[in-house]
KOLROMAR-131904 format. One line per field, with one value per residue (C-alpha): x, y, z; residue number from 1; residue in one letter. Coordinates in steps of 0.5 Angstrom, whole numbers. Each point is the difference from the previous one (the first is absolute). Layout:
N
x <- X | ... .
y <- Y | ... .
z <- Z | ... .
pos <- NUM | ... .
code <- A | ... .
***
This chain:
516
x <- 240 | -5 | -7 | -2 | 5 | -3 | -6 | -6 | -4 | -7 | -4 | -7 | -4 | -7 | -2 | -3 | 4 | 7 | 1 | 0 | 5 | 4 | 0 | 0 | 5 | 3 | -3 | 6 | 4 | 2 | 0 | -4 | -4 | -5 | 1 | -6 | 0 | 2 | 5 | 6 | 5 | 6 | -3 | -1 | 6 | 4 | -4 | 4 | -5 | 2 | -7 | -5 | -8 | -5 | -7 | -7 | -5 | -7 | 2 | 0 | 7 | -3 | -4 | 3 | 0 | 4 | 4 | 8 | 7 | 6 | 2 | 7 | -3 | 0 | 8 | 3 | 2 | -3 | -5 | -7 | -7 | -6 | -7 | -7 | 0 | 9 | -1 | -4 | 5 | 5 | -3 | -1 | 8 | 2 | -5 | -6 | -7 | -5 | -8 | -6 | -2 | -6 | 1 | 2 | 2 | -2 | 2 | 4 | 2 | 4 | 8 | 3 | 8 | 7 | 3 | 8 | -2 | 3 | -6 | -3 | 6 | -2 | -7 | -5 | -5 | 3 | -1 | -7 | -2 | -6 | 1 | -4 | -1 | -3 | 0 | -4 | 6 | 5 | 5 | -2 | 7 | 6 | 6 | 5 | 6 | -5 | -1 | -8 | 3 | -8 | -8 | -6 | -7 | -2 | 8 | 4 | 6 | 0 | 7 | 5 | 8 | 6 | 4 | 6 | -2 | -2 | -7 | -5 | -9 | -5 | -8 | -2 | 1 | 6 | -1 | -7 | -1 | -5 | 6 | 3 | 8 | 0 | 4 | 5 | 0 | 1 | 6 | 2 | 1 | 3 | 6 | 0 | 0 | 1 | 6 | -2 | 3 | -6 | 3 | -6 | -2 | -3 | 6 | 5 | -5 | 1 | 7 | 1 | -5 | 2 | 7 | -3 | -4 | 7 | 4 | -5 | -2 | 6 | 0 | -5 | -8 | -5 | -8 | -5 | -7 | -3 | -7 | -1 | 0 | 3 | 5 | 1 | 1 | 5 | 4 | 0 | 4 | 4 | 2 | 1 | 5 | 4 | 1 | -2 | -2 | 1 | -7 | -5 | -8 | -5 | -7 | -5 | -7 | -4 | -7 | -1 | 4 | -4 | -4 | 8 | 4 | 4 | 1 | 1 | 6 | 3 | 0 | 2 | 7 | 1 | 0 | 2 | 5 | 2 | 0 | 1 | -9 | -3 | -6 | -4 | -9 | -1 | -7 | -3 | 4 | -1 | -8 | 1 | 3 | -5 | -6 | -3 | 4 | -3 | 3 | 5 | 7 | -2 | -1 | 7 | 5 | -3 | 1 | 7 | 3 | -3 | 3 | 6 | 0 | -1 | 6 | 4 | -3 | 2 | 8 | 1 | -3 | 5 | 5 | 4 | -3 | 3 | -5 | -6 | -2 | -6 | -4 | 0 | -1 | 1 | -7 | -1 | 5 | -3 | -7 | 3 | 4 | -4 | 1 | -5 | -2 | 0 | -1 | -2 | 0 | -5 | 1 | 5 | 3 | 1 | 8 | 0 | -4 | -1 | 5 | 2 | 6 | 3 | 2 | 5 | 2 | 3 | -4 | 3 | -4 | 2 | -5 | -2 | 3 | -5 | -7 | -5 | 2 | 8 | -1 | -4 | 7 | 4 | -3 | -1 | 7 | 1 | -4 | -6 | -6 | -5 | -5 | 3 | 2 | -6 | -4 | -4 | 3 | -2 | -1 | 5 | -6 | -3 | -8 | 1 | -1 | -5 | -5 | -3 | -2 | 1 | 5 | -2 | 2 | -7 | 0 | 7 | -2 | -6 | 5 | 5 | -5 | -3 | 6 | 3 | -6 | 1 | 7 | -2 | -5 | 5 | 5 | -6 | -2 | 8 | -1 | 5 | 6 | -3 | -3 | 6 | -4 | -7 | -3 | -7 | -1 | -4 | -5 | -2 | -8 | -4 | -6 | -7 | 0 | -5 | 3 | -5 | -6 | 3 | 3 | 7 | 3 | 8 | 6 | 1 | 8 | 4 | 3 | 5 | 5 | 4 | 5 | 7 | 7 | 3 | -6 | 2 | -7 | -5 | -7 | -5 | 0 | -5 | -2 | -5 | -7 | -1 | 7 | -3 | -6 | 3 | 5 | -6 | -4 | 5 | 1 | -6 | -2 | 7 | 2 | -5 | -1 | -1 | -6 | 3 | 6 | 1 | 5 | 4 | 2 | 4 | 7 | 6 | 0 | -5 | -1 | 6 | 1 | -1 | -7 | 4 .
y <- 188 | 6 | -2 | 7 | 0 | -4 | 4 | 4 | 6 | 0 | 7 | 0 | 4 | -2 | -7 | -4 | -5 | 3 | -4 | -7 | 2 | 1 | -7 | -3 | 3 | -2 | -7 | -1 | 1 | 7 | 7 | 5 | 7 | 4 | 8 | 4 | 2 | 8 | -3 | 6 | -3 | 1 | -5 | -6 | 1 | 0 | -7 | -4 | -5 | -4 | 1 | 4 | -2 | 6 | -3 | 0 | 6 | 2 | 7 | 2 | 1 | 6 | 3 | 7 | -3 | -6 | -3 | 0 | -2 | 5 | -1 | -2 | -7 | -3 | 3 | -3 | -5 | -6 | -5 | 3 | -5 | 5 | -4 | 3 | 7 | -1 | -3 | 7 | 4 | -2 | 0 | 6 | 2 | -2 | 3 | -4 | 2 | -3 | 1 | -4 | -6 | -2 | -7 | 0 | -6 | -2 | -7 | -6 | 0 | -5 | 3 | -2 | 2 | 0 | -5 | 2 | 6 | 0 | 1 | -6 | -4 | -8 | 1 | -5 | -1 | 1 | 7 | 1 | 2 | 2 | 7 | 5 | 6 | 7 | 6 | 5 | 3 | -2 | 2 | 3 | 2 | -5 | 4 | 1 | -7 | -4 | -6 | -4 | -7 | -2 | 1 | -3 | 2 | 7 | 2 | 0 | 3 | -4 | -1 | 4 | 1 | 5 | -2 | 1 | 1 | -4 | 3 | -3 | 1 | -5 | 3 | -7 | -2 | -4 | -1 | -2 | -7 | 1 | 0 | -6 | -1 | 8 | -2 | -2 | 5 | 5 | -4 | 0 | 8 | 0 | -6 | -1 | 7 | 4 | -5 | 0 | -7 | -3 | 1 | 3 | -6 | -2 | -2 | 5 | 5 | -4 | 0 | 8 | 2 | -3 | 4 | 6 | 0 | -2 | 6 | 4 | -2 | -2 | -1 | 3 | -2 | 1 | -1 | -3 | 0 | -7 | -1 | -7 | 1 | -2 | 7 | 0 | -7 | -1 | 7 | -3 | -5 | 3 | 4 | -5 | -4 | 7 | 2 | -5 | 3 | 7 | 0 | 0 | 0 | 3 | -2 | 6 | -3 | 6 | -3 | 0 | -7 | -6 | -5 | -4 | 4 | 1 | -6 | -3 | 5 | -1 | -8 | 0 | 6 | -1 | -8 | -3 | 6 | 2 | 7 | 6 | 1 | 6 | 1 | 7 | -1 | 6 | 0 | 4 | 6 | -2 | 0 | 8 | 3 | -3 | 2 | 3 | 1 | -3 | 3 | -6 | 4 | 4 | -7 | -3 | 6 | -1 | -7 | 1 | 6 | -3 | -8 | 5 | 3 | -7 | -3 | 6 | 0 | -9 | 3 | 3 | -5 | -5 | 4 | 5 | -3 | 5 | -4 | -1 | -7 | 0 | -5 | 7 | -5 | 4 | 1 | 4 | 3 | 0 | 2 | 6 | 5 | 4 | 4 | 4 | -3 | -8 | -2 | 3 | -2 | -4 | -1 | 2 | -7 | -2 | -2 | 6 | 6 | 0 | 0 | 7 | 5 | 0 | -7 | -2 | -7 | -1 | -4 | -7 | -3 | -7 | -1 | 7 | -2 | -7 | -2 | -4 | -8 | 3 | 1 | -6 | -4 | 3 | -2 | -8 | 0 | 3 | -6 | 4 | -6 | 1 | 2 | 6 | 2 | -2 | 5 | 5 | 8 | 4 | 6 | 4 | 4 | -6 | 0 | 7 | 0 | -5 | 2 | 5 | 7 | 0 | -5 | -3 | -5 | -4 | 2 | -4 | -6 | -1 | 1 | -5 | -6 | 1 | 0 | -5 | -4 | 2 | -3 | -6 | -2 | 2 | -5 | -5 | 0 | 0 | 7 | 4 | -1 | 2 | 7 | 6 | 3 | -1 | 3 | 4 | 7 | 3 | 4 | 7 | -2 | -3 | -4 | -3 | -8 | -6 | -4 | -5 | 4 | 6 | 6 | 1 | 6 | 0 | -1 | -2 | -3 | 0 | -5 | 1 | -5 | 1 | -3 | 3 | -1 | 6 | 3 | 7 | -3 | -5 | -3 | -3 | -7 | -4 | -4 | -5 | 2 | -6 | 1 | 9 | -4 | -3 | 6 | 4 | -4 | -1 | 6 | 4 | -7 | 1 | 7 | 4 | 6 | -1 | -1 | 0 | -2 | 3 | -2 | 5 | -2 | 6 | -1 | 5 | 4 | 5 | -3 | -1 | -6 | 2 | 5 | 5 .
z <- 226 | -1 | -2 | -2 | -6 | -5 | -1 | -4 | 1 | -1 | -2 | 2 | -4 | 5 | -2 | 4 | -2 | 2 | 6 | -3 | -6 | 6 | 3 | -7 | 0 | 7 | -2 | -5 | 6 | -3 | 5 | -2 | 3 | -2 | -1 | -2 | -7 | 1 | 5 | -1 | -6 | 6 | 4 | -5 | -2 | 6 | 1 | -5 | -3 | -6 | -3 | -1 | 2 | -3 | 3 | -2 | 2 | -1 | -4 | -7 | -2 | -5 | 6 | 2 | 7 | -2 | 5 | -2 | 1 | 0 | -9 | 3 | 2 | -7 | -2 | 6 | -4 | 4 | -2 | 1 | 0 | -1 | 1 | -1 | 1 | 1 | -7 | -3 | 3 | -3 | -7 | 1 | 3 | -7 | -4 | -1 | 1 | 5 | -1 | 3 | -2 | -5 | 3 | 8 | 2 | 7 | 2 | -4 | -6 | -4 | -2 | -5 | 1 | -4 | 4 | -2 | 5 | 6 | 5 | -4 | 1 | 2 | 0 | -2 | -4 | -7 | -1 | 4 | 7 | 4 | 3 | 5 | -4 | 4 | -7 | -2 | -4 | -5 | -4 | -7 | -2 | 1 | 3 | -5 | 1 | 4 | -3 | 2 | 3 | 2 | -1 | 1 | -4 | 3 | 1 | -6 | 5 | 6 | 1 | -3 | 0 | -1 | -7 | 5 | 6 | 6 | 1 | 0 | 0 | 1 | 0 | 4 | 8 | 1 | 8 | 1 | 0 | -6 | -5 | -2 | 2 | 2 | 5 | -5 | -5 | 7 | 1 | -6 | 0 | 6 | 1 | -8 | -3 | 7 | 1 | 8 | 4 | 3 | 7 | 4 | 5 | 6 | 3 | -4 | 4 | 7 | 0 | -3 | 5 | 6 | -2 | -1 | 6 | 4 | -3 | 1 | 9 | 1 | 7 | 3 | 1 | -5 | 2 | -4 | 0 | 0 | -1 | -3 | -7 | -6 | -1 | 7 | 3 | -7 | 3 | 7 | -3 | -6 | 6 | 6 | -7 | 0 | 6 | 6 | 7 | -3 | -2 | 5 | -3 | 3 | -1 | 1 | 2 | -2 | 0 | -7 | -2 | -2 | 5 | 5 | -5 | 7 | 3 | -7 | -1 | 8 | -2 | -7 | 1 | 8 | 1 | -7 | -3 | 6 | -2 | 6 | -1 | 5 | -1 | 2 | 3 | -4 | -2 | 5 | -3 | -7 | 1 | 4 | -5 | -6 | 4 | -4 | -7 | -6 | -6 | -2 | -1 | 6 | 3 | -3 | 2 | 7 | 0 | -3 | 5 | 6 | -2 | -1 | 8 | 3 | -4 | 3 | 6 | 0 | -3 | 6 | 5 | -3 | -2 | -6 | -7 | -6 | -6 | -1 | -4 | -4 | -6 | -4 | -9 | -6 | -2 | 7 | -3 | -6 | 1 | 5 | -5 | -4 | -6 | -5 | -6 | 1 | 7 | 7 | 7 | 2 | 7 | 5 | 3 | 6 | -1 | -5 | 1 | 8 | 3 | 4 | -3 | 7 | 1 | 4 | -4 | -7 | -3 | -3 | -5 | -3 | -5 | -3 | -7 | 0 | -1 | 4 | -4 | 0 | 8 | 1 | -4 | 5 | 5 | -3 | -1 | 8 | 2 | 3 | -1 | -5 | 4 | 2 | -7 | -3 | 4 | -5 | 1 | 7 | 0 | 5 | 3 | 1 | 1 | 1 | -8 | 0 | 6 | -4 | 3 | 8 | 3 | 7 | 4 | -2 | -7 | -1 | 4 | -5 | -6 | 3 | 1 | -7 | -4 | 4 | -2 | -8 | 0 | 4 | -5 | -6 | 3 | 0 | -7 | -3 | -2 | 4 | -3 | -7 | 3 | 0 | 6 | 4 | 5 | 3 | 1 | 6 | -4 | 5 | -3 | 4 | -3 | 1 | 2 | 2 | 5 | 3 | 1 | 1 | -4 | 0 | -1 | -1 | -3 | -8 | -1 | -8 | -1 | -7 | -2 | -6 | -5 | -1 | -3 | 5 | 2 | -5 | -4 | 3 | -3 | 5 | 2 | -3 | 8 | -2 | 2 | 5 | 3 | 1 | 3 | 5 | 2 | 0 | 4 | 5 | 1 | 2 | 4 | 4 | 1 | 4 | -3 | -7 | -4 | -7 | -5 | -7 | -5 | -3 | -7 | -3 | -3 | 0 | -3 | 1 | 6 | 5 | 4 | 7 | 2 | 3 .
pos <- 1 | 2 | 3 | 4 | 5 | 6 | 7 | 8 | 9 | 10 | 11 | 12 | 13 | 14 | 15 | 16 | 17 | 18 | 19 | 20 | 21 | 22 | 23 | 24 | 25 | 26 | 27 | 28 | 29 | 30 | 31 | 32 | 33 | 34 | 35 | 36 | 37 | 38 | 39 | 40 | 41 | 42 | 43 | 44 | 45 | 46 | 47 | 48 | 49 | 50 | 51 | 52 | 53 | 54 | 55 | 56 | 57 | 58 | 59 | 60 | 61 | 62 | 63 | 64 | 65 | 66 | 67 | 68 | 69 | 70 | 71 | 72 | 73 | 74 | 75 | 76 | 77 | 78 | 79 | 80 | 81 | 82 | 83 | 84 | 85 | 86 | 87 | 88 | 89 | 90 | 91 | 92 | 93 | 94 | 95 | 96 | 97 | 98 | 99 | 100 | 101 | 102 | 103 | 104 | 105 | 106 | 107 | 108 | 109 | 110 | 111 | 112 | 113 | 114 | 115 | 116 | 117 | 118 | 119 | 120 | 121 | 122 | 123 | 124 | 125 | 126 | 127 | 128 | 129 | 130 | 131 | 132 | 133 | 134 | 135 | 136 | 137 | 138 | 139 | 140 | 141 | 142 | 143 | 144 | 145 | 146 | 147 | 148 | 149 | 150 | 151 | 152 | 153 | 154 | 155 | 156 | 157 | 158 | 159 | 160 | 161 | 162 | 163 | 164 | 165 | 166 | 167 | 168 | 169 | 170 | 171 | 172 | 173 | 174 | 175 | 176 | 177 | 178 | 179 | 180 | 181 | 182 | 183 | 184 | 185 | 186 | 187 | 188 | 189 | 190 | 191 | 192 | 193 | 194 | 195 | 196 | 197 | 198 | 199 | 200 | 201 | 202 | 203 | 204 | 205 | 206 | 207 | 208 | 209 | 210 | 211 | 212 | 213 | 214 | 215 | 216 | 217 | 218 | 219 | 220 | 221 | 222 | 223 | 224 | 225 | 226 | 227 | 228 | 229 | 230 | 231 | 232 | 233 | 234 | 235 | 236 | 237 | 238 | 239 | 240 | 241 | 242 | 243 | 244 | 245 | 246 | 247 | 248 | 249 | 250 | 251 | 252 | 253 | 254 | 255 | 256 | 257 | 258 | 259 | 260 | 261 | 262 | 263 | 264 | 265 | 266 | 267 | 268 | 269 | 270 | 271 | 272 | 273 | 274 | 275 | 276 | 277 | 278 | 279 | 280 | 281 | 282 | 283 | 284 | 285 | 286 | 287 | 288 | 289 | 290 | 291 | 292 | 293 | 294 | 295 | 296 | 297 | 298 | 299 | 300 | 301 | 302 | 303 | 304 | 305 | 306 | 307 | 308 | 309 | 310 | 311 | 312 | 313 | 314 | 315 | 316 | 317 | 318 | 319 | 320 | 321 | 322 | 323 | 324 | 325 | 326 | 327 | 328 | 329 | 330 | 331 | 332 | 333 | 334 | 335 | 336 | 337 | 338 | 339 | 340 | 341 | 342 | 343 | 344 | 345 | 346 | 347 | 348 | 349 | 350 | 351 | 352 | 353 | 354 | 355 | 356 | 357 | 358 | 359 | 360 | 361 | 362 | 363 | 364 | 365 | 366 | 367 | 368 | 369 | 370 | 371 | 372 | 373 | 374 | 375 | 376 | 377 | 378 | 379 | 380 | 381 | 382 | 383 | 384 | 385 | 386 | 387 | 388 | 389 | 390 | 391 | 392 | 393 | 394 | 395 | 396 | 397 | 398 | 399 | 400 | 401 | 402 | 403 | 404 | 405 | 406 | 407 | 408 | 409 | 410 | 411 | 412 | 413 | 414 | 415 | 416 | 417 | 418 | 419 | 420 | 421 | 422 | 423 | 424 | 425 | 426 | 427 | 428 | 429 | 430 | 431 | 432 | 433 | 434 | 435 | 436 | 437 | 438 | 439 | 440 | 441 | 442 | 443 | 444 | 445 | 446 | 447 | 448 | 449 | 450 | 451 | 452 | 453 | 454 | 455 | 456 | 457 | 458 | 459 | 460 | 461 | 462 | 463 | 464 | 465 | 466 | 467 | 468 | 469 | 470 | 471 | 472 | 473 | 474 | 475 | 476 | 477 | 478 | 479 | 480 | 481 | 482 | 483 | 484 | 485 | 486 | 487 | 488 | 489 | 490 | 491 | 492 | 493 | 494 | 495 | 496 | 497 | 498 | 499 | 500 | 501 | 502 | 503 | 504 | 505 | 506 | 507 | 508 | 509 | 510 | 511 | 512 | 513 | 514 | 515 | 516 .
code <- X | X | X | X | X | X | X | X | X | X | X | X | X | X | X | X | X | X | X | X | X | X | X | X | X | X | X | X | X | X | X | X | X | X | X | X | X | X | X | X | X | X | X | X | X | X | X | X | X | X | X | X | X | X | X | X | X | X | X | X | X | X | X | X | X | X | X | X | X | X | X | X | X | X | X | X | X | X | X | X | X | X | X | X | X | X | X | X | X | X | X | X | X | X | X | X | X | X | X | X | X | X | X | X | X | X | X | X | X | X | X | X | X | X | X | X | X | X | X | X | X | X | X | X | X | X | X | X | X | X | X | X | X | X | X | X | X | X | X | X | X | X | X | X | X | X | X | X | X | X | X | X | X | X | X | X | X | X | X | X | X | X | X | X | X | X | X | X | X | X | X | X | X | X | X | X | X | X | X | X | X | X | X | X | X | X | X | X | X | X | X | X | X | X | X | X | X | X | X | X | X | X | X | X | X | X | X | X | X | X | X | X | X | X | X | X | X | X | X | X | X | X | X | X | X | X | X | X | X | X | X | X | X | X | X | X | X | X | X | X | X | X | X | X | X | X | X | X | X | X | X | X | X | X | X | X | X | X | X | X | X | X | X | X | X | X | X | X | X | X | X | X | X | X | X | X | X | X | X | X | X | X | X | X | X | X | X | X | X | X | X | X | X | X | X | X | X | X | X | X | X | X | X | X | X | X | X | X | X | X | X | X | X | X | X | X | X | X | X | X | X | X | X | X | X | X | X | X | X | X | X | X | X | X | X | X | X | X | X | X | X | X | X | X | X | X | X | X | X | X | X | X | X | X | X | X | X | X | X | X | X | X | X | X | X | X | X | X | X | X | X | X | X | X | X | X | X | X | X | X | X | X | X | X | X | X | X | X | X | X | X | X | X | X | X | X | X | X | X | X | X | X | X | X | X | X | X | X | X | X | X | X | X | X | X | X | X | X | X | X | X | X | X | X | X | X | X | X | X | X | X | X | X | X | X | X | X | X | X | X | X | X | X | X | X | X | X | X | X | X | X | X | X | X | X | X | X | X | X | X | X | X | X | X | X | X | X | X | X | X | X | X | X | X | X | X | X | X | X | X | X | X | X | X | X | X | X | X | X | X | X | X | X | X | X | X | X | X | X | X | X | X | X | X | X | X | X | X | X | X | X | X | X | X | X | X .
***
């Protein structure tokens, strides 16, 4: 069965909301990838999607710089859903005027919608749902063969339908958790109206997956990098499934990892799994060729060329390896493409951006078309315990990214006894399997303390712990002030060399997730 057949095509015109239009998507068991909006027509038809998604954006469509889609989008022929921005665009495809609006809506707002619609099919609520709106736009004129199917008090148009096509437009956000049953309404556009099986699940992807990496090895040997987290511990396994003994890990010790991460890894994957493990003492390296460096990409494309060199170097001593296994997930991917207009590359990641043009490995990646709670699925259904597959996201460039300034040998000692003691009290207060992600950042500032009789002058540490469904969009956690407290005060009372604590409590965007 091939999983990828039964699928829709989301356009993103910059929406900070793209991505979980994607996994509500891929929620209702439905395969779906994301092309930017000025994608090249030729490649979105060749993708074969039974459905079209336009996502929102924070342009105007009546700007000259507006971003658009190629016009032959909507005479394709296949059902087409536009929301927000999506929602405008199409108006004004069809001949609708689109101007500003003198009441914007920002936040709920009651809709009232047709429920013979298809896209409200089966809702409840007799004809009523809350919704998440983010507008200053709205449409003036209607197009010409577009009925109104919902509105709400500041939206006369707030979903819309072609008399008879199968395009629809939304002005409201359907895949944030803010909107009721949003989640069915997508569903219903892509299995009711799109005609897509539900055929995208965990076990249909283990099963095609381990067939497809059979195909493509063969038998020969594939070499996998294993650091203990999530995506790499679930590769290991995935892999070690498909292949057995052909797979042989390799555990870089790079002196940037969290405090017995290589100790837990040898026990875990040498002794229970019985997985071929290798593991390469490589700090000392890593900290010569960091000396000195602090621009963060310089940091992460040296980290990812020499991790690189020494799985060459570990190859040859063991033996001749064609492929390179890595945890590379769908929003590295995502988060490393760039286009003009919606969307620009943040950063170059570790499995994505910094690997060197003259590797020798073709690079098998199993999890490439997943996010993170799809990983962590695949590794429950694989058996890997909870603890492991639970773990919050770890950067590939580990501390490297979160030793700010200078990396030294002293400065990751220090981080690692305070971020070990950050998540040993979130254990203890129940709160860290209800955070996407926490860790502490070691700031290159340092600051005036009182210790005793004496002064202090050391380092201040960041701790940051946030709330996230796919780590695309994340809000701070909100830690009680007592549980802060003691985390502080443990802190600078256990780990010599620093003198203070902050919390950081941005939210993503605008900030990202990691410092670095």
């Amino acid at each position: 069965m091939d999983i990828h057949s039964e699928k829709v095509l989301i356009l993103d015109f910059g929406s900070q909301y793209t991505q979980l239009i994607a996994r509500r998507v891929r929620e209702a068991h439905v395969y779906c990838e994301i092309f930017p909006c000025n994608a090249d027509f030729e490649k979105i038809k060749a993708f074969e999607a039974k459905g079209i998604i336009l996502s929102g954006g924070p342009s105007s469509v009546y700007e000259e710089d507006a971003p658009r889609v190629d016009e032959r989008v909507f005479e394709m022929g296949l059902p087409v859903l536009g929301i927000c921005y999506g929602m405008q665009l199409a108006g004004q495809h069809f001949g609708g005027v689109v101007a500003p609006s003198n009441h914007r809506e920002y936040g709920r707002a009651v809709l009232s919608y047709e429920s013979s619609c298809g896209l409200f099919k089966g809702l409840e609520g007799n004809g009523t749902l809350t919704v998440w709106m983010s507008h200053g736009d709205r449409l003036e004129k209607m197009p010409e063969h577009f009925d109104i199917v919902a509105k709400t008090d500041n939206a006369p148009a707030a979903a819309m339908k072609h008399h008879s096509r199968e395009i629809y437009a939304i002005q409201f956000h359907p895949e944030v958790t803010h909107t009721e049953q949003g989640k069915a309404i997508l569903e219903n556009f892509v299995v009711g109206i799109c005609g897509c099986r539900q055929i995208w699940t965990t076990e249909n992807f283990i099963q095609a997956e381990i067939e497809r990496v059979r195909e493509k090895v063969g038998g020969r040997k594939v070499l996998c990098g294993l650091s203990g987290g999530v995506d790499s511990s679930v590769v290991a396994v995935l892999l070690h499934e498909a292949i057995g003994d052909n797979l042989v890990c390799v555990f870089v010790d790079n002196g940037l990892l969290r405090l017995n991460e290589r100790e837990y890894v040898e026990k875990t994957f040498r002794e229970h799994y019985k997985i071929n493990l290798v593991v390469a003492d490589a700090e000392e390296r890593f900290l010569t060729a960091l000396a000195g460096v602090t621009d963060p990409e310089k940091k992460r494309k040296t980290i990812g060329n020499l991790f690189i060199r020494i799985f060459e170097e570990e190859a040859r001593k063991i033996g001749d390896f064609d492929f390179l296994a890595q945890g590379t997930l769908y929003p590295d991917v995502i988060e490393s493409v760039s286009f003009k207009g919606p969307s620009a590359t943040i950063k170059s990641h570790h499995n994505v951006g910094g690997l060197p043009e003259d590797m020798k490995f073709q690079l098998v990646e199993p999890l490439r078309e997943l996010f993170k709670d799809e990983v962590r699925d695949v590794g429950r259904k694989l058996g890997l315990p909870e603890v492991m597959v639970g773990r919050h996201p770890f950067p590939g460039p580990g501390l490297g990214v979160r030793v700010l300034g200078e990396i030294t040998k002293k400065r990751c000692d220090v981080l690692r006894q305070a971020d070990a003691i950050f998540i040993e009290e979130l254990h203890n207060a129940n709160l860290y399997n209800t955070i996407w992600q926490a860790f502490a950042v070691l700031l290159p500032v340092n600051t005036v303390g009182v210790m005793g009789d004496g002064r202090t002058y050391e380092n201040a540490c960041a701790i940051r712990a946030v709330y996230s469904s796919d780590g695309m969009t994340a809000d701070w956690a909100h830690i009680p002030y007592d549980v802060l407290g003691k985390i502080s005060n443990r802190i600078i009372n256990e780990v010599r060399g620093i003198n203070r604590v902050v919390y950081d409590i941005s939210s993503k965007p605008p900030a990202t997730i990691e410092w670095e």
